[in-house]
C-alpha positions, 0 to 999 in steps of 0.5 A: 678326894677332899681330906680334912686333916683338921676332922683327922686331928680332932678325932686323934685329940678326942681318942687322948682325952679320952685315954683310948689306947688300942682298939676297938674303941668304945664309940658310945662311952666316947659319946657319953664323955661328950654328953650324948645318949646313944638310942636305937631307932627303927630309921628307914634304911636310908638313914643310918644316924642322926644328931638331936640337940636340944638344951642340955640333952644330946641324943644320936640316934642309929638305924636299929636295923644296920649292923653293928659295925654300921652303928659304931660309924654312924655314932663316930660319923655323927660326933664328926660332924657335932666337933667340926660344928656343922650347924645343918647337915642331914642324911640326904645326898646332894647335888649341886646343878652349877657346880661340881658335887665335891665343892658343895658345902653340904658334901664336904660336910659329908667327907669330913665327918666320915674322915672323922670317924674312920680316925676314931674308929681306926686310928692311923697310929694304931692301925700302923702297928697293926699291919706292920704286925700282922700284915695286910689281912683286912677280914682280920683288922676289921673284926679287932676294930670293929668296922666293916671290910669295906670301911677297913679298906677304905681307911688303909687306902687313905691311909696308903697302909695297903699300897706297901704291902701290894707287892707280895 
């Protein structure tokens, strides 16, 4: 796996500027510090979300249709890819027939904002706190944080959080 300590550090400096201290994190006042409107829009189910820039105004605009959860990441996934200043980037998945997907420009652009936003959404340094308090129970860390199961996991195997509590 392709980890970007870099998308990481940027959002762990956004979560200071902002001055978020403990979870959930509000991810649309984060977009409005930076200057972004965030709209729902009836998006096919393949697009969850999308950055327009145009002059001064800055929208993300999210599947109106998704889960809440899904919404909060898309808004957290698009700012990863507007701070790691990914000029072109769309919702498409790629492929790549010469050479292996993972070092695809596009793709890398994919991972680094999705890293992005589970260290927005579910900062190491809190979810640390988290699971040393209340142990391994993702249902629960994924209800105070706001994610989905699925993107908790993820983020605790990244992070190897889940590793040290497999034993029981």
């Amino acid at each position: 796996m392709i980890r970007s300590r870099a998308a990481r550090h940027r959002a762990r400096e956004l979560l200071k500027m902002v001055g978020i201290k403990n979870p959930p994190v509000d991810v649309n006042n984060v977009a409005a510090t930076l200057g972004f409107t965030v709209l729902q829009f009836a998006f096919a189910e393949t697009t969850s979300g999308i950055t327009f820039i145009e002059g001064n105004v800055k929208s993300i605009g999210v599947n109106q249709y998704h889960a809440p959860t899904r919404q909060r990441f898309s808004v957290a996934h698009e700012l990863g890819h507007f701070l790691s200043g990914h000029e072109s980037y769309d919702n498409c998945a790629t492929h790549v027939e010469d050479r292996p997907i993972w070092l695809d420009p596009q793709n890398r652009q994919e991972t680094e904002a999705n890293e992005f936003a589970a260290e927005l959404l579910m900062p190491e340094q809190f979810l640390k706190l988290d699971v040393a308090e209340h142990g391994l129970n993702a249902s629960y860390l994924a209800k105070r944080y706001e994610v989905s199961e699925q993107a908790m996991w993820i983020q605790l195997i990244d992070l190897r959080l889940a590793s040290q509590y497999e034993k029981t």
